[in-house]
N, C-alpha and C positions, 0 to 999 in steps of 0.2 A: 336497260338495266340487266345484269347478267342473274341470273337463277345462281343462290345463293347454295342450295344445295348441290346445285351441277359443279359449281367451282369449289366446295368442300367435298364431293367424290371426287374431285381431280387429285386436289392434293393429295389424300389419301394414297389414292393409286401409284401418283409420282413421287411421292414424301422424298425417296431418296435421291433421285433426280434433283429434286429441288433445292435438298442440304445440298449438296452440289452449288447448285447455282449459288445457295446462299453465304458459303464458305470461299468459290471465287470472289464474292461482292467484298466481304471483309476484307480478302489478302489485297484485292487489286483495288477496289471501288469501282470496277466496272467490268464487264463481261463480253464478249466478243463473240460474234455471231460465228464462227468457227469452234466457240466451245462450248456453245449452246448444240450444234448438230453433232459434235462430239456424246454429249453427254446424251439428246436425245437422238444417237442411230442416225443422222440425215433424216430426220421427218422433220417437214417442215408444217404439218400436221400441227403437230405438237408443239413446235416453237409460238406457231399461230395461236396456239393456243393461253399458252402462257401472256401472249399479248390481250388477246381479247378479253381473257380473267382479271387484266391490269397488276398480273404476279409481277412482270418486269417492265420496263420503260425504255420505248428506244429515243437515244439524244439525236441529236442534229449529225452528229460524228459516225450515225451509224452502229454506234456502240450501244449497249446494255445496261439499264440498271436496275438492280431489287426493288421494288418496293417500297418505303419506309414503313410500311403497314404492315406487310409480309415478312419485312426483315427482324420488327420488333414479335412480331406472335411468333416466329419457328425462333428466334433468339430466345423465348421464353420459354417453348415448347424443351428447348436441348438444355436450359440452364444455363446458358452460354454467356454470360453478361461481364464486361472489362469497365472495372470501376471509371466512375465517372469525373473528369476535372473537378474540382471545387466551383471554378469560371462558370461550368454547364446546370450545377444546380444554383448557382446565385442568382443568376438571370433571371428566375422567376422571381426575387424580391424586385426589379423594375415592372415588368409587367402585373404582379399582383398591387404594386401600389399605383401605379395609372389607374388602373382599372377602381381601384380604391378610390381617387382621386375623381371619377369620369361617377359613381354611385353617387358620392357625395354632393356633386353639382347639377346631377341632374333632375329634371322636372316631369320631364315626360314618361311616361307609365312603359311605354312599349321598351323607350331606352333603358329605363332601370331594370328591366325584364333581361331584355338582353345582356346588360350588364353584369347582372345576377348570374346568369346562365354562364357567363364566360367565366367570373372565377372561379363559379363550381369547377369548370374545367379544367382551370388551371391548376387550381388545387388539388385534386385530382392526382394531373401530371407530375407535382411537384411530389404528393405524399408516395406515390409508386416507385419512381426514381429515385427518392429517399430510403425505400426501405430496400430496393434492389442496392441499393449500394452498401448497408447498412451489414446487409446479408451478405454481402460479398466480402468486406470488410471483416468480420467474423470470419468467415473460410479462410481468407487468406492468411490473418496470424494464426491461427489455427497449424495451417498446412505450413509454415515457416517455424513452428513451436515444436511438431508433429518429425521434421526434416528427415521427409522420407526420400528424400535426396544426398543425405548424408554430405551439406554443406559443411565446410569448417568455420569453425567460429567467427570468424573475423567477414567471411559472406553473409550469415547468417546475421549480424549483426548491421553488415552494411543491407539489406533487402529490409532488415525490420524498421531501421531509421529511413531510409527513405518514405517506406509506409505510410510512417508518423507526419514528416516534416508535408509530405504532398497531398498526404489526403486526410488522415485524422487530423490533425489538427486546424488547416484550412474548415473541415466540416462542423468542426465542434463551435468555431467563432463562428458560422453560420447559423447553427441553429440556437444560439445563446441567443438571452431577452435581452436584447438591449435595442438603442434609437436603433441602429441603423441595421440593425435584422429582420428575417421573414417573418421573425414568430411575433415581434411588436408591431408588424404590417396586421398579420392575423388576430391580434387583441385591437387593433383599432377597428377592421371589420368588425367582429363582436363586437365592440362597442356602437356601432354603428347601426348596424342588426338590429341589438338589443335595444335602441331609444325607437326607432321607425318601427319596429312589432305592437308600441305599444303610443303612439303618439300621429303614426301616417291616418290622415283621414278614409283612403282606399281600405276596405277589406280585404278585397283581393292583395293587395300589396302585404299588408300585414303579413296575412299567411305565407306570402314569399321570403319577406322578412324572418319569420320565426325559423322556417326551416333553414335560410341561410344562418341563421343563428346557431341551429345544435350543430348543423352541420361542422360550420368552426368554429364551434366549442370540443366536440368530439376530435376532428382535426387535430386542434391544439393537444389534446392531451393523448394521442399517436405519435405527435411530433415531441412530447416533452420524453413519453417512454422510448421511442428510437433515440435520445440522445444519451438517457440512462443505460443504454445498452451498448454505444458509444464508450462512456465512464468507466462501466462498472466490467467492462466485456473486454473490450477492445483494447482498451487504450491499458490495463495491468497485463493482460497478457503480454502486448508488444515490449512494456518493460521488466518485466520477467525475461524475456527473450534478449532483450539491449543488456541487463544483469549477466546475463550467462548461463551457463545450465545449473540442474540443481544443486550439484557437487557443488560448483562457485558462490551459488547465492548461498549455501550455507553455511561456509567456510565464511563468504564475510559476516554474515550476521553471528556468526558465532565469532570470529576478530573484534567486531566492536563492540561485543559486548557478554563476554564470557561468563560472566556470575547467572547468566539467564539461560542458562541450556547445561542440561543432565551431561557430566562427559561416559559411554562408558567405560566399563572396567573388560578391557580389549581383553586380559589375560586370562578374564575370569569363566570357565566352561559352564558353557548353557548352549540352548537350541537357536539362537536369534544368528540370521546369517551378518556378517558384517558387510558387505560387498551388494552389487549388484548383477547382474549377468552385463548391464552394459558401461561397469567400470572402467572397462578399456578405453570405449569409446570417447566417456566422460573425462575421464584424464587426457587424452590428447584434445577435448575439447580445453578445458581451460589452459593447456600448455601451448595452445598455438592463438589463445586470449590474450598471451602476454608476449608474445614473440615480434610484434611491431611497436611495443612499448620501450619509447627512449625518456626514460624519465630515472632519478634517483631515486634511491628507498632508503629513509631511514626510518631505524627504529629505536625509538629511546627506551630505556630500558627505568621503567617507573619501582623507584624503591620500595621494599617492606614496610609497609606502618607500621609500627608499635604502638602499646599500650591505648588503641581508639576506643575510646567509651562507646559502647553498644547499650542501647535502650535492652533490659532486662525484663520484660514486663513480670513475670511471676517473681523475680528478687525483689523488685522495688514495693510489689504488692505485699508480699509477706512482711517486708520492712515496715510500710504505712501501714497494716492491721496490727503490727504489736505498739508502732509507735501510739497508738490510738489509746485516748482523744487528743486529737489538735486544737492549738487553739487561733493558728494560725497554719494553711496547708502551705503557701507560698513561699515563706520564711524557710520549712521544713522544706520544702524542695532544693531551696540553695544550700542549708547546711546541708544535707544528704549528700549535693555533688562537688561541695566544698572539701570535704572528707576524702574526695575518691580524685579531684583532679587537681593540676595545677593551677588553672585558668578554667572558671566558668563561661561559658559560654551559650548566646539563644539559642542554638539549636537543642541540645542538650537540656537547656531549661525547660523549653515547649515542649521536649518531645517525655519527658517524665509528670509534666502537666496533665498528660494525658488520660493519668487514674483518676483524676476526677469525675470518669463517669464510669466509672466501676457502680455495679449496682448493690453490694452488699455496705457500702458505706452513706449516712444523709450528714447531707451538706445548711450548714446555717450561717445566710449570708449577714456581714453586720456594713454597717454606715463607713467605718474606717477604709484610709486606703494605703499602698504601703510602695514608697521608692527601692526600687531594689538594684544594682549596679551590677552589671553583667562586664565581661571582659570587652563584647562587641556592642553592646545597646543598656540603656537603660529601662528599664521599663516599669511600670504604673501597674499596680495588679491591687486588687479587692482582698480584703481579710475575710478568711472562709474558716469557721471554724467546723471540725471534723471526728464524726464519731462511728463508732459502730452503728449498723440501722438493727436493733432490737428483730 
């Protein structure tokens, strides 16, 4: 067995050496004994040595390969990580439910042990490479939000959808609770934990039990917050970025819906810049948003209303305190807007209903009830009689 600190001063030594070798494994998937004495000088030394540490593996072909051991710690070491298929983290919902499957039937002490010991492992594997991706996934709309590459819109758009379609959302139906996810694998464990902690006749086992238990219970709710970070992270920025830039997303929301935003008064001198330093930019963004757009534009042009009854709150109150006392408040709401409009109508009836919880007025409810004929509806309403409150 090799001395564990001999082979952790090697790498040190060689670190760079090594990114070497570990940056050929990536590009190529295998390494060649010409660019192994390339990188180390012709010492065959040191190539030996790389063997004997088991950094690299020679095939049958004579060829080279990383480690998977070495490859994942200096991958970690650089930050270096390329999001994972969806395919590559699903995989663990078969093997954690065998293994689920293999707990539950088993009898013998030594098996359930081991059995034990393998999900922890897996689980493990599964929550590391969950959040390595998780993490990665954040960078990337990030860095594609950020476009310090100065994409134009239309790439920018195509790199964020894809994003989406290949890895967020493949991920998010993974880790949703339902049958046939990892996370209902992992509440059945719990479940399974939790009756055997308190029902196996073995002590020892218990105590394996409980700890498999916080274990995935703590698990699960890792995995429910990497999904909220998924939602709440990931997945608004990416459509932020599929919207447009900000110039765009504010032009639409202020199109569909103009009575909700201040406009201002451009003409009017004051200190507030109108502009930004990257207006330039932002205008050829949304002009080359619409430049592969073959569709029509209409726009209908919505007439002026006249004469729309607006709920008055302070006229109609001043109104009901002189009209005071009532002897009926509901009758006195439809003469009120019987006066003022052509056609009564519910809205307009409910929405002047609404004095009745004015506080300076008390309300005395009686047995009677009263039909009242609206333009749109009928309606049933209570005789309230209405006076000043002393």
């Amino acid at each position: 067995m090799n001395d564990p600190k001999k082979t952790l001063r090697f790498l040190e030594e060689y670190f760079d050496e090594i990114k070497s070798i570990y940056k050929l494994n990536k590009q190529n998937g295998l390494i060649l004994i010409e660019e192994l004495e390339t990188i180390f000088d012709n010492s065959n030394v040191l190539v030996d040595n790389l063997i004997e540490y088991e950094i690299i593996e020679q095939r049958i072909d004579d060829t080279f390969i990383l480690n998977e051991t070495y490859a994942s710690f200096i991958s970690f070491l650089l930050d270096d990580f390329s999001l994972d298929m969806p395919e590559q983290i699903e995989k663990y919902h078969k093997s954690l439910d065998s293994l689920h499957n293999k707990l539950k039937s088993s009898t013998d002490k030594n098996e359930i042990i081991k059995t034990i010991e393998a999900l922890n492992n897996e689980i493990a594997k599964f929550e590391n490479q969950l959040q390595k991706n998780i993490s990665k996934l954040i960078k990337e709309t990030k860095y594609i939000k950020a476009n310090n590459q100065k994409l134009d819109y239309p790439k920018k758009l195509q790199k964020a959808s894809q994003l989406t379609r290949s890895y967020v959302k493949p991920l998010n139906i993974i880790l949703q609770n339902h049958s046939g996810s990892i996370l209902h694998i992992i509440d059945n464990i719990i479940d399974e934990s939790s009756q055997q902690r308190f029902t196996n006749k073995d002590e020892n086992l218990k105590k394996i039990y409980s700890k498999l238990y916080n274990s995935y219970y703590q698990i699960k709710k890792e995995i429910l917050n990497e999904n909220r970070l998924l939602i709440n992270e990931v997945i608004p920025l990416l459509d932020r970025i599929k919207s447009g830039s900000d110039i765009l997303t504010g032009c639409i929301n202020f199109l569909n819906d103009n009575s909700s935003y201040a406009v201002p008064i451009l003409l009017d001198r004051q200190r507030d810049i109108t502009y930004s330093i990257n207006a330039e930019y932002e205008a050829q963004n949304i002009w080359e948003g619409y430049l592969e757009i073959d569709e029509d534009i209409i726009i209908n042009q919505t007439q002026i209303l006249e004469n729309v009854w607006i709920f008055n709150k302070q006229k109609y109150k001043d109104k009901l305190l002189q009209s005071l006392p009532l002897e009926n408040f509901y009758t006195w709401i439809y003469s009120e807007l019987e006066n003022e409009l052509s056609s009564v109508e519910s809205k307009n009836f409910f929405d002047l209903s609404k004095l009745i919880f004015e506080n300076d007025i008390e309300l005395e409810y009686t047995n009677e009830r009263n039909t009242i004929k609206l333009f749109d509806k009928t309606v049933d309403v209570p005789s309230i009689k209405i006076r000043r409150l002393d």
